[in-house]
C-alpha positions in Angstrom: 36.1 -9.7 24.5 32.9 -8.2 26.4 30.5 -5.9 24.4 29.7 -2.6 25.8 26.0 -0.7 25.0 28.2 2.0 22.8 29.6 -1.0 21.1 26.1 -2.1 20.8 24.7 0.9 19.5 27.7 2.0 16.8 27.6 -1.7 15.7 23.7 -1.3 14.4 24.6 2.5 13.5 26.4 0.6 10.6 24.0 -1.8 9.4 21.6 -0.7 6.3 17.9 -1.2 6.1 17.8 -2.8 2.5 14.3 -1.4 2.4 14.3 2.2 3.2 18.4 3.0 2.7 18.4 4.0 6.1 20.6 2.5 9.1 18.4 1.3 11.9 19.6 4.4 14.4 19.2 6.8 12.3 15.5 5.6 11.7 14.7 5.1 15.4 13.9 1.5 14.3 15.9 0.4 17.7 13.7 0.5 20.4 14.9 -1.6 23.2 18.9 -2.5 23.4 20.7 -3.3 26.7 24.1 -5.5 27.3 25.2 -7.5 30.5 28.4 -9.2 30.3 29.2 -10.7 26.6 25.3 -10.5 25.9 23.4 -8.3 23.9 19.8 -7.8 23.4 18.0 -6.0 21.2 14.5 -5.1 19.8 14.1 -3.6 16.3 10.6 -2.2 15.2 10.2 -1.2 11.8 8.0 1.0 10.1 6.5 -1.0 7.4 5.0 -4.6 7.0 8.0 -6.7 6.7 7.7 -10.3 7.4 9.4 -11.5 4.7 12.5 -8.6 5.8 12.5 -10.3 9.7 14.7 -13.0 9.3 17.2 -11.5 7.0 17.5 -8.3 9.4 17.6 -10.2 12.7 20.5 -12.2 11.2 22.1 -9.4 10.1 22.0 -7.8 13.5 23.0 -10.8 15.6 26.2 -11.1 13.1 27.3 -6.9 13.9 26.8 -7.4 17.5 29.0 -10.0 17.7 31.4 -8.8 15.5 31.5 -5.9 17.9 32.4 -8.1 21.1 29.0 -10.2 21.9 29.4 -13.7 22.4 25.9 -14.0 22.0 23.0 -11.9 20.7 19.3 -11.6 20.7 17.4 -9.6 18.2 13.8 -9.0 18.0 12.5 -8.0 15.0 8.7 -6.6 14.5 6.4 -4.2 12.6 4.3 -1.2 13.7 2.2 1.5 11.5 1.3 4.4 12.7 -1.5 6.8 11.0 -0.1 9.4 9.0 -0.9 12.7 8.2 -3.8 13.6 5.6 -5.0 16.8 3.8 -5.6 19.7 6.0 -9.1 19.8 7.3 -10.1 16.0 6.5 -10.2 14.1 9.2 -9.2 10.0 9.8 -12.1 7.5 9.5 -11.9 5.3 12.3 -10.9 2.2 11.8 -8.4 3.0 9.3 -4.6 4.1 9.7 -4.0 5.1 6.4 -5.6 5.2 3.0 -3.9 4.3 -0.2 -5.5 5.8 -3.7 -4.7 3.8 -6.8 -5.4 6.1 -9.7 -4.8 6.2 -13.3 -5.4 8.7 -15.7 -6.9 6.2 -18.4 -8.6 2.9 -18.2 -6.8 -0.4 -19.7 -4.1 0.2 -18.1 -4.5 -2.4 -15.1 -5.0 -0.2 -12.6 -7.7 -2.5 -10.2 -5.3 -5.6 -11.0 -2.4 -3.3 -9.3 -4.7 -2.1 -6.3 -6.0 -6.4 -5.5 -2.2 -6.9 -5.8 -0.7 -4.3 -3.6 -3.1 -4.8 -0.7 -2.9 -8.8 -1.1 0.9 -8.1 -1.1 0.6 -5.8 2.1 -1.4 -8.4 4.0 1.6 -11.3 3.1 3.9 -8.8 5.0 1.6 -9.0 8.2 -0.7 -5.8 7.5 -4.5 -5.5 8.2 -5.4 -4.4 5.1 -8.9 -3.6 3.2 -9.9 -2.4 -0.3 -12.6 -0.2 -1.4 -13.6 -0.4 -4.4 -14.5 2.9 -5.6 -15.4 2.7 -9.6 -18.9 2.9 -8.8 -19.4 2.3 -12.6 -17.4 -0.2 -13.3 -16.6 -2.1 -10.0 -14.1 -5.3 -10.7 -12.9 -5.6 -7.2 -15.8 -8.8 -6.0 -14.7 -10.7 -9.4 -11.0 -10.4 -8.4 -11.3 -11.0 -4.6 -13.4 -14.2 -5.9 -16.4 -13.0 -3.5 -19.9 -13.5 -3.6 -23.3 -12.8 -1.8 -24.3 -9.4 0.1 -22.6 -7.8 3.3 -24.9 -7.9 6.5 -25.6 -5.6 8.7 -25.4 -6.3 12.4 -26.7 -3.0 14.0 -28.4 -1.3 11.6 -26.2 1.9 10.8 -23.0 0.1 9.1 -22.1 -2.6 7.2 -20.0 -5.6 7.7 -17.6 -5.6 5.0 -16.9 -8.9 3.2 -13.6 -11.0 2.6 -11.7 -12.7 0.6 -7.8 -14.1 0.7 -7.2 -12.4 4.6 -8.7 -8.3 3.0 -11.7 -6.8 4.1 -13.5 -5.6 1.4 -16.2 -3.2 0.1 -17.5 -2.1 -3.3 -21.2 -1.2 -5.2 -20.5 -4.7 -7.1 -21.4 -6.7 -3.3 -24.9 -4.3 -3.8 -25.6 -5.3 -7.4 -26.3 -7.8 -9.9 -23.6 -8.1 -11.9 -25.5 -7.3 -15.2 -27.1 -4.2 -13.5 -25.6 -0.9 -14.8 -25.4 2.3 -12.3 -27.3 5.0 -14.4 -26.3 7.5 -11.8 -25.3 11.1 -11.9 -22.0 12.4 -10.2 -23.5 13.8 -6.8 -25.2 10.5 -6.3 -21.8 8.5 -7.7 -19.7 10.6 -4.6 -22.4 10.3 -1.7 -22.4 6.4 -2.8 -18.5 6.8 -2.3 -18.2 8.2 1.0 -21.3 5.8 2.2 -19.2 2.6 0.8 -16.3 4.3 2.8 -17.8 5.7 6.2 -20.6 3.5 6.8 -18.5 0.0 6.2 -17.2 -1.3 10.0 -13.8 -1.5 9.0 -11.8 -3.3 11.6 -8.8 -1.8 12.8 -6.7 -1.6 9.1 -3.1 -0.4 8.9 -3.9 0.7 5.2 -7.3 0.5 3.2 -6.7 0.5 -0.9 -9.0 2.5 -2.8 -9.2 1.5 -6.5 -10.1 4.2 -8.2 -12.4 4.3 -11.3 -10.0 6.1 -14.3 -9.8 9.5 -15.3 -9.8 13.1 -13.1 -13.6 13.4 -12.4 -15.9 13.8 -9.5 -14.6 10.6 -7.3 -11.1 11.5 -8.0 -12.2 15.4 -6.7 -14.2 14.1 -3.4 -11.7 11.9 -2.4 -9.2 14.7 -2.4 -11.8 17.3 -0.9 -13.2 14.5 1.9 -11.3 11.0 2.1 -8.4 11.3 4.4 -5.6 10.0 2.2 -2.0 9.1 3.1 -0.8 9.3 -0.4 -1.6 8.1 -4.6 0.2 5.2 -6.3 -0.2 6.3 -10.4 -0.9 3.4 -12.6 0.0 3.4 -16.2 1.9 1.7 -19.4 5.0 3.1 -21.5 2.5 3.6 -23.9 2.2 7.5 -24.9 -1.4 8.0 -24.7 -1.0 6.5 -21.3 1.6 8.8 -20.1 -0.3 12.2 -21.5 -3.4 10.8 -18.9 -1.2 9.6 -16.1 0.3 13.2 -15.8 -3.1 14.7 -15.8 -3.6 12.5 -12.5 -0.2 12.9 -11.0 -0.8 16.9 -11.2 -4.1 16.0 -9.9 -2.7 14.9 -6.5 -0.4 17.6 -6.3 -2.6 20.6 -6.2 -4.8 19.3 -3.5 -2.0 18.4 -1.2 -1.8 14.0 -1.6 1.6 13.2 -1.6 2.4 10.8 -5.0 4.0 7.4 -3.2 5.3 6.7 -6.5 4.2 4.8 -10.7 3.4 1.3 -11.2 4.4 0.7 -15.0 2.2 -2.5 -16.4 3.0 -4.5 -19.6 6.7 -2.6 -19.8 8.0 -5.8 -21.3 6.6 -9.2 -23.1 8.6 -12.2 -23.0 7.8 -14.9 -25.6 6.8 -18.1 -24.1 8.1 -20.0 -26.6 11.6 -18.7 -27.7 12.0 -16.0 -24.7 12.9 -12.8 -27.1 11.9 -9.7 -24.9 10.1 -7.0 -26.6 9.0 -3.8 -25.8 5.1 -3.5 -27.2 4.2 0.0 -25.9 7.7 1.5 -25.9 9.7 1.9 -23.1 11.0 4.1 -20.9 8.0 6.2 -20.4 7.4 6.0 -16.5 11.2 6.4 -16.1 10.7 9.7 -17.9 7.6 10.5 -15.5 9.3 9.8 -12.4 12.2 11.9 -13.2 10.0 15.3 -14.2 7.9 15.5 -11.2 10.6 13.9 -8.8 8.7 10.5 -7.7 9.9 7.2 -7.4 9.2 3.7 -10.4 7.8 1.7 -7.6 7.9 -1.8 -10.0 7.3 -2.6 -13.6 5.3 -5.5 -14.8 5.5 -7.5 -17.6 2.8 -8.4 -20.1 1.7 -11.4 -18.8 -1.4 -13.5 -19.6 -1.5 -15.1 -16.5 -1.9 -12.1 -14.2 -5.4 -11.7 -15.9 -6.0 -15.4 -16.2 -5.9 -15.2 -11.7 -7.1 -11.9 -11.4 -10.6 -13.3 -13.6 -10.1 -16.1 -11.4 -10.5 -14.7 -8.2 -7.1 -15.7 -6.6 -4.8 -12.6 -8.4 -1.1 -13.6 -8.9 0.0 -12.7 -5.1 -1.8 -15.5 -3.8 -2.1 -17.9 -6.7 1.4 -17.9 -7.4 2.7 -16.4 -3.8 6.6 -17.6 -4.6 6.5 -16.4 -8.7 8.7 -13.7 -10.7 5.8 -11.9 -10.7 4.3 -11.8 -7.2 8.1 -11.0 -6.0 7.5 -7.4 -7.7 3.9 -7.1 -6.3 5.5 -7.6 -2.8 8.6 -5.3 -3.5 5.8 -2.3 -4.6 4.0 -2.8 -1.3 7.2 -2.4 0.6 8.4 0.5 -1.1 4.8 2.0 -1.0 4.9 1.2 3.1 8.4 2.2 3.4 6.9 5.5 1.8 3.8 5.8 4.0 6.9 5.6 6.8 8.6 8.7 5.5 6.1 11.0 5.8 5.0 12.8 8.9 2.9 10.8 11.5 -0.5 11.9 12.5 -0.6 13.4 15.8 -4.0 14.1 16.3 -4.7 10.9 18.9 -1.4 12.4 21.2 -3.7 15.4 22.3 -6.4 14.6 25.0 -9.9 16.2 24.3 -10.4 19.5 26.2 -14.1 20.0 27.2 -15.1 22.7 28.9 -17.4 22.6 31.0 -19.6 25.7 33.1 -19.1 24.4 37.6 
């Protein structure tokens, strides 16, 4: 039975992404498909970072086309992200696609161990991914990414920014001794921001994570007003308290036009190492509660777990110390649904347009 390119086409019509709900036709994913004879060939590009998802879709592909007629099949499966739209009026910094803010509306609540995470998680699915580090007061991000010394500069106007575990990376701790406190008012807090941000040579990133410091203050209100960002990721704990301070900075986002990617809920559960009992130690159900009044999505919850800040102190958090664990499986599902997210919304269009000078002949 010969395979025809309708065949073809109604065949991947029918399969599912598992990661956005969407079939692959419907999402434009297929981008090159022809048939000669009982052959078919096809090239699938997806939205997101997704090297862990290749495999399992190109299998899943060569399996419908030849259930549709094709003796044989080959399927390409790749990434590509695209820049999305920002806030009216803010432009993109070059260098960077997209700009992910990790906020939380109180401290405590593992907010920077969520942002090292996400990004580390990003990068294992084939992204070009950085992290700024924006608690100017309280900057955690060199501890966790395990870096040390002071970023160079190699033509005197920006900074190289520093690496650890595959990120680029950038914070006031790489400026700093570590015992030295920043006694700094909030105009000189937010130029430091948007120094650490526009002056670092960030190379070609398909997201940059800001960790931001807690709370609804002056950083959180110049990032909105003059950072170009994609969308927020809300970090918080079933815990009340937490909840009353994590709406504060989901409503936040919403009046200055950042769309909310979704909540991160840490230490929903503890399991007893010894005997296993689950138990609930800041309630539960809180972030469920969240997501379903202002319509957003529970990206993940995380369990109490000594040993996510046993490698986060370290300076090899749980994604890459324990790459195959429980825990580093939910990381990696967050970044996906974070990406798939990004995916959703509309693209930036701004580098379609040619520039117009006028000139006087």
């Amino acid at each position: 039975m010969a395979i025809n390119e309708a065949d073809a086409r109604a065949a991947l019509s029918r399969l599912i992404d598992p990661n956005t709900g969407k079939d692959f036709v419907t999402a434009r994913a297929v981008k090159k498909l022809s048939v000669s004879g009982d052959t078919a060939t096809v090239e699938i590009e997806l939205g997101y970072p997704g090297n862990s998802q290749f495999d399992p879709i190109r299998l899943q592909a060569i399996e419908a086309l030849k259930a549709a007629g094709a003796k044989s099949a080959g399927v390409t499966v790749r990434s590509r992200v695209v820049p999305h739209a920002v806030q009216r009026g803010v432009k993109l910094v070059p260098g960077i696609k997209n700009i992910i803010a990790i906020a939380s509306g109180k401290g405590g609540v593992g907010k920077s161990t969520t942002a090292v995470n996400l990004a580390l998680a990003l990068a294992a699915e084939g992204a070009a991914v950085g992290v700024l580090d924006a608690d100017i007061y309280g900057p955690s991000q060199p501890t966790m990414l395990g870096i040390t010394g002071r970023p160079e500069s190699k033509d005197g106007k920006s900074i190289e920014p520093m690496e650890g575990h595959g990120l680029q990376a950038m914070s006031i701790g790489f400026m700093i001794d570590v015992d030295t406190p920043m006694v700094w008012r909030g105009p000189m807090v937010t130029q430091a921001l948007e120094q650490l941000l526009k002056d670092t040579h960030w190379r070609e990133l398909d997201y940059l994570v800001v960790d931001l410091p807690p709370g609804t203050g002056d950083i959180q209100l110049t990032l909105a007003q003059k950072v170009p960002v994609t969308g927020a990721v809300i970090v918080t704990t079933p815990q009340d308290i937490a909840l009353i301070d994590a709406r504060k900075g989901l409503k936040m986002f919403e009046k200055v036009g950042i769309p909310i990617l979704g909540i991160v809920e840490n230490m929903a559960l503890h399991v007893c190492p010894k005997c296993g009992h689950e138990s609930h130690i800041f309630g539960s159900g809180g972030a469920e509660r969240l997501c379903k009044d202002y319509e957003t999505e529970l990206l993940g919850q995380l369990p109490l777990d000594g040993a996510i800040r046993e490698q986060a102190d370290s300076g090899r958090p749980t994604v890459v110390a324990d790459p195959d664990g429980k825990v580093a499986q939910i990381y990696k599902r967050i970044a996906r649904r974070c990406a798939v997210r990004i995916s959703d919304l509309q693209k930036d269009m701004t580098s379609k347009f040619p520039s117009i000078v006028v000139q006087n002949t």
